[in-house]
DSSP file (Angstrom, degrees, kcal/mol; ACC not computed):
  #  RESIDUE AA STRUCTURE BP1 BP2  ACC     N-H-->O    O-->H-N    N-H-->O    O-->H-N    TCO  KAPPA ALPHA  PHI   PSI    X-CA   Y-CA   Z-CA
    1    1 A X              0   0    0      0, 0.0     5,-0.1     0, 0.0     3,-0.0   0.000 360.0 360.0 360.0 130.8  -15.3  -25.5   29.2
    2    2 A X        -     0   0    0      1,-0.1     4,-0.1     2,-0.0     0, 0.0   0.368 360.0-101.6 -68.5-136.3  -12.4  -24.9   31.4
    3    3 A X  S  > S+     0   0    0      2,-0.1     4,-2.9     3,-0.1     5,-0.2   0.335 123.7  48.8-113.3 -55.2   -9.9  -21.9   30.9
    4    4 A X  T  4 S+     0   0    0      1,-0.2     4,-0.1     2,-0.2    -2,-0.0   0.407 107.3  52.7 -93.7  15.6   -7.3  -24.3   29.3
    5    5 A X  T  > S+     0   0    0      2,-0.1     4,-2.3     3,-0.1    -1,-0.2   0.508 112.2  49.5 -70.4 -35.9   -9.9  -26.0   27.0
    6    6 A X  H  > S+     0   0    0      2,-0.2     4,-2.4     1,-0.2    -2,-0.2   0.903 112.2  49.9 -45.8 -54.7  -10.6  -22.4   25.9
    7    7 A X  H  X S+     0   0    0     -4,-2.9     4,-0.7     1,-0.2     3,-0.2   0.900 107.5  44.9 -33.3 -69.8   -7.2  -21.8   25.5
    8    8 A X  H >> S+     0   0    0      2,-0.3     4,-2.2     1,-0.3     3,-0.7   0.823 110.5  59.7 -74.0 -49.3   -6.2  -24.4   23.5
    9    9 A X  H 3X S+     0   0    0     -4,-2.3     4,-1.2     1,-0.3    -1,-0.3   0.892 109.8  44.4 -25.7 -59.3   -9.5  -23.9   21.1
   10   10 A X  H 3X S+     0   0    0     -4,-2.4     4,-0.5     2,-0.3    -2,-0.3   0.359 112.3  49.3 -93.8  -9.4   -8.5  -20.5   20.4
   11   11 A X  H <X S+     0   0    0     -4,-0.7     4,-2.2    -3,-0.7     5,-0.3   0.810 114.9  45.7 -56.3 -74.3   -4.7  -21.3   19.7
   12   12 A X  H  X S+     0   0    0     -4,-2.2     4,-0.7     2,-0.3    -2,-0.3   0.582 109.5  59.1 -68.3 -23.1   -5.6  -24.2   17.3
   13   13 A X  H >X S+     0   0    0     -4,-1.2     4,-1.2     2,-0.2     3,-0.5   0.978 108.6  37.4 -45.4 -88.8   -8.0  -22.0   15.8
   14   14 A X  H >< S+     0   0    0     -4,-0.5     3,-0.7     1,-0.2    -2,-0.3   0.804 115.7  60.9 -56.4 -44.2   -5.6  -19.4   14.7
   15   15 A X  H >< S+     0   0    0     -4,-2.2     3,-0.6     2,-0.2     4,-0.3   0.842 101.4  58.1 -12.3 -48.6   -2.8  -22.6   13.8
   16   16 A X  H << S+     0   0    0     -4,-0.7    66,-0.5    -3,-0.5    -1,-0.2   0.888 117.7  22.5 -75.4 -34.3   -5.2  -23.6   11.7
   17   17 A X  T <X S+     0   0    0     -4,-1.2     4,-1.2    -3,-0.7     3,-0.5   0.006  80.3 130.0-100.9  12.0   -5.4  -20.3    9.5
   18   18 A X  H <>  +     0   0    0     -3,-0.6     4,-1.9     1,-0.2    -2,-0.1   0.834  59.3  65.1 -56.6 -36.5   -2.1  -19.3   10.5
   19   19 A X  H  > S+     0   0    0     -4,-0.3     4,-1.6    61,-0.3    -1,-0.2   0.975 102.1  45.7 -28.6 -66.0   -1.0  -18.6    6.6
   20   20 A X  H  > S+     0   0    0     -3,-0.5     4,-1.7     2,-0.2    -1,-0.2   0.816 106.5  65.6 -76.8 -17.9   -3.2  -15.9    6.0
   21   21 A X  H >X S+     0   0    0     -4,-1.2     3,-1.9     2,-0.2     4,-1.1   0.973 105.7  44.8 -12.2-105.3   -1.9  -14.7    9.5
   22   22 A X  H 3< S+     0   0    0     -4,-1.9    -2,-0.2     1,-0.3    -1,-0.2   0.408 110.8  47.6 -10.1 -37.7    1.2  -14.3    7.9
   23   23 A X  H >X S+     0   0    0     -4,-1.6     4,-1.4     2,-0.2     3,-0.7   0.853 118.1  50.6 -87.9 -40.0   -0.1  -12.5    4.4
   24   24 A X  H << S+     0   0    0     -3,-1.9    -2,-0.2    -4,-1.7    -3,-0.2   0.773 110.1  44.4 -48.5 -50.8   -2.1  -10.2    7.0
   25   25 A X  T 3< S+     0   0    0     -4,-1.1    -1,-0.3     1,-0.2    -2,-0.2   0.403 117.2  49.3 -89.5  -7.6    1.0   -9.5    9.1
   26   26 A X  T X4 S+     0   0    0     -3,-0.7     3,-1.9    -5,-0.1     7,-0.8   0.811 110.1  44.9 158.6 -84.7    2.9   -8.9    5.7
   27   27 A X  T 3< S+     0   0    0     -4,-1.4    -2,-0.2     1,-0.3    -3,-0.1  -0.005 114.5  52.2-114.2  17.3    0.3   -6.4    3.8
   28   28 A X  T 3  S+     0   0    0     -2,-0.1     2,-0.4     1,-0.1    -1,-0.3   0.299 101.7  68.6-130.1  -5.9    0.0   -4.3    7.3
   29   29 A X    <>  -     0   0    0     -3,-1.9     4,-2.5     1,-0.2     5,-0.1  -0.931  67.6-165.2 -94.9 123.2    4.0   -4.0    7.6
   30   30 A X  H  > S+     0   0    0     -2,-0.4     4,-1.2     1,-0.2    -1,-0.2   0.854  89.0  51.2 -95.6  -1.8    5.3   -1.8    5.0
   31   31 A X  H  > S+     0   0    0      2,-0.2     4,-3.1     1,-0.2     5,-0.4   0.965 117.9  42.5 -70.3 -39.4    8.8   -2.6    5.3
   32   32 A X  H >> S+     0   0    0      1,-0.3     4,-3.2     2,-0.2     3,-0.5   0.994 114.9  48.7 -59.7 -54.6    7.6   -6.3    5.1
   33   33 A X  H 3X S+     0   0    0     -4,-2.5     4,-2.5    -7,-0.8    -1,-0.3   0.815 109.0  51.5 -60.9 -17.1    5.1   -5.6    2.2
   34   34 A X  H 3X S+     0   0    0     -4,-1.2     4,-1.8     2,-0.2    -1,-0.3   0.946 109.0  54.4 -89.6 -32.4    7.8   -3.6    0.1
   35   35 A X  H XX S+     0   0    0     -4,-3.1     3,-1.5    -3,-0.5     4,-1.5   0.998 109.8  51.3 -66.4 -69.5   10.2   -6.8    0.6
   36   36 A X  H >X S+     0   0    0     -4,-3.2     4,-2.6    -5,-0.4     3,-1.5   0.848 108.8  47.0 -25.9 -72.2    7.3   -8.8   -0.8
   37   37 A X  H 3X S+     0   0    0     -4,-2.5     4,-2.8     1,-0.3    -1,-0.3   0.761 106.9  50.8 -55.5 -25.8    7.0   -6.9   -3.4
   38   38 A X  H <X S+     0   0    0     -4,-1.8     4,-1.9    -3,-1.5    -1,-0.3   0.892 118.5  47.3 -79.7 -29.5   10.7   -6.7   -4.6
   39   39 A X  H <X>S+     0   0    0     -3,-1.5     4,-1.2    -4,-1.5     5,-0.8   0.943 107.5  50.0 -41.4 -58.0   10.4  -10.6   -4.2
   40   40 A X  H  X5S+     0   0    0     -4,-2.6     4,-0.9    -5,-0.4     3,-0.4   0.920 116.8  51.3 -62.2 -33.8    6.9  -11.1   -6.2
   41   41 A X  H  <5S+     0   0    0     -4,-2.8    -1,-0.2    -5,-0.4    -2,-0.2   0.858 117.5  32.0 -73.7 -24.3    9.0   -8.9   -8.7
   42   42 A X  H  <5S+     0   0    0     -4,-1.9    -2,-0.2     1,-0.1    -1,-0.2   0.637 135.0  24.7-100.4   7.9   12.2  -11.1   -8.7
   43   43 A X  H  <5S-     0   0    0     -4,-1.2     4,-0.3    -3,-0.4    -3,-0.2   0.264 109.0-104.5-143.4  -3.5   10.6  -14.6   -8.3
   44   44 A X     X< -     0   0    0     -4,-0.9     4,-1.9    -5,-0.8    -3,-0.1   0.090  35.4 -89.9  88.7 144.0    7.2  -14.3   -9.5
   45   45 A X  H >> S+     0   0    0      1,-0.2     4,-1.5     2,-0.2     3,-1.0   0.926 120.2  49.3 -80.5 -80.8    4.0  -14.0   -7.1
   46   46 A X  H 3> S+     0   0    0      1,-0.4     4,-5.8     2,-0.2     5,-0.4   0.627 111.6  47.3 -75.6 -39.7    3.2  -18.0   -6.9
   47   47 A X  H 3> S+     0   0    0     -4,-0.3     4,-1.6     2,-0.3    -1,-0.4   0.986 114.1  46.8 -63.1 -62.9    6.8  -19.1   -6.0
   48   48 A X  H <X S+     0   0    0     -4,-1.9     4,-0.8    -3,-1.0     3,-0.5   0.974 121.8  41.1 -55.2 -49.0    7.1  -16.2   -3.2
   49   49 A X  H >X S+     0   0    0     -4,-1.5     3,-1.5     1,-0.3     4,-0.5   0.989 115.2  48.3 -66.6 -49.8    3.4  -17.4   -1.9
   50   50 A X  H 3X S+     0   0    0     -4,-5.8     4,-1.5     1,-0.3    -1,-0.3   0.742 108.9  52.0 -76.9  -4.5    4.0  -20.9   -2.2
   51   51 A X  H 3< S+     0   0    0     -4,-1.6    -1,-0.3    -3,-0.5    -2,-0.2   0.367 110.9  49.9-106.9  21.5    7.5  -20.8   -0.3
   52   52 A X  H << S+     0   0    0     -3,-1.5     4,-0.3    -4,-0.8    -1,-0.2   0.326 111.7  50.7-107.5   3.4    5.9  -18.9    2.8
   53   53 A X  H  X S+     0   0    0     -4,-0.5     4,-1.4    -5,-0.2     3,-0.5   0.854 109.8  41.5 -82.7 -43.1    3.5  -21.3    2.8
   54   54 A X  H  X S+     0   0    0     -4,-1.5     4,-0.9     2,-0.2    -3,-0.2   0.829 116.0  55.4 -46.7 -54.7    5.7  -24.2    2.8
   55   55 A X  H  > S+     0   0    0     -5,-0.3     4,-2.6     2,-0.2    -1,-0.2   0.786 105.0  56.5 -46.6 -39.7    8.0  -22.1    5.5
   56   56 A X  H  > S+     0   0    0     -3,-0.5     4,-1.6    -4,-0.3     5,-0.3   0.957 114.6  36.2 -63.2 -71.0    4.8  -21.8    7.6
   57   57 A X  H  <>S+     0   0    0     -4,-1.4     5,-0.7     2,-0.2    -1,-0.2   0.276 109.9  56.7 -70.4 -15.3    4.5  -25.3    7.7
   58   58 A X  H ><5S+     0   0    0     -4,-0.9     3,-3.4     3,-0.2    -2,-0.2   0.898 117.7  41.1 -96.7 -88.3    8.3  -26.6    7.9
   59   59 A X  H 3<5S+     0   0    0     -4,-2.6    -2,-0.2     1,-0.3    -3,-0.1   0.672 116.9  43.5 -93.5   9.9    8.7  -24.4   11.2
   60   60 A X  T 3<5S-     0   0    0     -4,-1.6    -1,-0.3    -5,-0.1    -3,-0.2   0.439 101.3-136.8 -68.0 -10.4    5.2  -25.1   12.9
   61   61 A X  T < 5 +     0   0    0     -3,-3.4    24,-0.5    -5,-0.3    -3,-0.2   0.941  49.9 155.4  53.2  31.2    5.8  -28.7   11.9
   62   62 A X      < -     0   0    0     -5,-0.7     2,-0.3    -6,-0.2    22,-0.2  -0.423  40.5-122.6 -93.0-177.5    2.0  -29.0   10.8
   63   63 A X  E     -A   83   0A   0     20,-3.6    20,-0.7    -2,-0.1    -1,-0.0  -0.781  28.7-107.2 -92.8 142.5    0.1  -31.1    8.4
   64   64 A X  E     +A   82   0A   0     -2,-0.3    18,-0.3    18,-0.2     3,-0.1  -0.334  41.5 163.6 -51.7 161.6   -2.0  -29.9    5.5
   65   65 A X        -     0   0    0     16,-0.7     2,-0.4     1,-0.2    -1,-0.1   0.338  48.0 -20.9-158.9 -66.0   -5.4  -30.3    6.1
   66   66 A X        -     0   0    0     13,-0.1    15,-2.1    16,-0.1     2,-0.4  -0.971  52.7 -98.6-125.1 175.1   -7.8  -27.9    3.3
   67   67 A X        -     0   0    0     -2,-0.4    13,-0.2    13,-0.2    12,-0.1  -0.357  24.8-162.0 -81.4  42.2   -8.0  -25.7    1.3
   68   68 A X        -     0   0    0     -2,-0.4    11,-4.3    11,-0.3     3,-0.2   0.197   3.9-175.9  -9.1 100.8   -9.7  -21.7    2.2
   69   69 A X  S    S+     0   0    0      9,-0.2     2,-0.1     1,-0.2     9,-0.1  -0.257  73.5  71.4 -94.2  38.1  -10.7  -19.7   -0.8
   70   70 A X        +     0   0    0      9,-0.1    -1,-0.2     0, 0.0     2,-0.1  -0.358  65.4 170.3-167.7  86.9  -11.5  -17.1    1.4
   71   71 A X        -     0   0    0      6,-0.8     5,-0.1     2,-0.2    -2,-0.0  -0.308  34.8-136.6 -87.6 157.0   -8.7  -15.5    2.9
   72   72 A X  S    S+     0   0    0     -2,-0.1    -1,-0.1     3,-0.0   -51,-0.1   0.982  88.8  66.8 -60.9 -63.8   -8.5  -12.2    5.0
   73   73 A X  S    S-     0   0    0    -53,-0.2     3,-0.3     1,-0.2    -2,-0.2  -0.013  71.3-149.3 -84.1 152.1   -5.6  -11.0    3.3
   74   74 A X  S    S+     0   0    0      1,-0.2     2,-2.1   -51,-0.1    -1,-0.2   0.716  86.2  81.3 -87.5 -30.6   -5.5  -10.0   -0.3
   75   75 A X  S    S+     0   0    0    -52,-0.1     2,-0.5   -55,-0.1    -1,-0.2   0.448  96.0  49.5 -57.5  35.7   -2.3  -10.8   -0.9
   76   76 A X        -     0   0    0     -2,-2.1    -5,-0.2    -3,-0.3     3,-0.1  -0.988  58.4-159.6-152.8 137.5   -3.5  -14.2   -1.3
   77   77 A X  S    S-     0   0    0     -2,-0.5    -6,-0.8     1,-0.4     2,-0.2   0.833  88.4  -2.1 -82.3 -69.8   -6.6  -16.2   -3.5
   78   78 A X        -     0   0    0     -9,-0.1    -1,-0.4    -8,-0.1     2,-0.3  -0.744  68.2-157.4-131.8 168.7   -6.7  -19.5   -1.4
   79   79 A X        -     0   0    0    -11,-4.3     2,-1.4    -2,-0.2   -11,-0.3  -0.934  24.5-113.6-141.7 119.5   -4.7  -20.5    1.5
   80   80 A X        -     0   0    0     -2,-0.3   -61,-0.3   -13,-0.2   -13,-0.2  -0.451  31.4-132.5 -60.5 103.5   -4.0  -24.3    2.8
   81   81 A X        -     0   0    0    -15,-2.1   -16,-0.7    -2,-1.4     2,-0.2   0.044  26.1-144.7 -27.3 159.9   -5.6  -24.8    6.2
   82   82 A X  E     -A   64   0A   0    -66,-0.5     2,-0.3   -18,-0.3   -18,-0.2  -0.885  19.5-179.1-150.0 145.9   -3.1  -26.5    8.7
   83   83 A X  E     -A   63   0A   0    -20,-0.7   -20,-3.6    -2,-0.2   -71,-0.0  -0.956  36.0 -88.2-141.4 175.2   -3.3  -29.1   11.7
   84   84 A X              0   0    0     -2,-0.3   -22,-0.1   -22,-0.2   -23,-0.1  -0.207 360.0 360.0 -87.5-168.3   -1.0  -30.5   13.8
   85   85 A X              0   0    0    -24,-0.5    -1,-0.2   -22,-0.0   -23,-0.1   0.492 360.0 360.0 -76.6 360.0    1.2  -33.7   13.5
């Protein structure tokens, strides 16, 4: 495997879980996580999770691809998997 087969593995890799990335990156910021929270309180937890998922996906320009009931993050139960277009 070259260096830019590695690469590219390990990119698409993290793309691919990039959601729970995001919930991760989220519940380890507290300014971010207290803006969650005043969100989950003013829009309800599924709407806030399902519009950063949909956001995820809108500016990576991926595809759905499955579903992962076993996320990193706690903010989260399952997370849709990603590939590209």
């Amino acid at each position: 495997m070259t260096a830019g087969e590695y690469a590219e593995k390990v990119v698409l890799d993290f793309m691919r879980n990039i959601t729970d990335h995001v919930f991760l990156n989220i519940q380890s910021n507290e300014g971010l996580m207290r803006e969650y929270q005043t969100q989950v309180n003013e829009n309800g937890l599924q709407a806030v999770n399902a519009a950063i998922g949909k956001k995820v996906k809108e500016i990576f320009q991926l595809e759905n691809d499955v579903i992962c009931s076993a996320p990193k993050s706690w903010l989260i139960k399952d997370f849709t998997t990603f590939r590209r277009r």
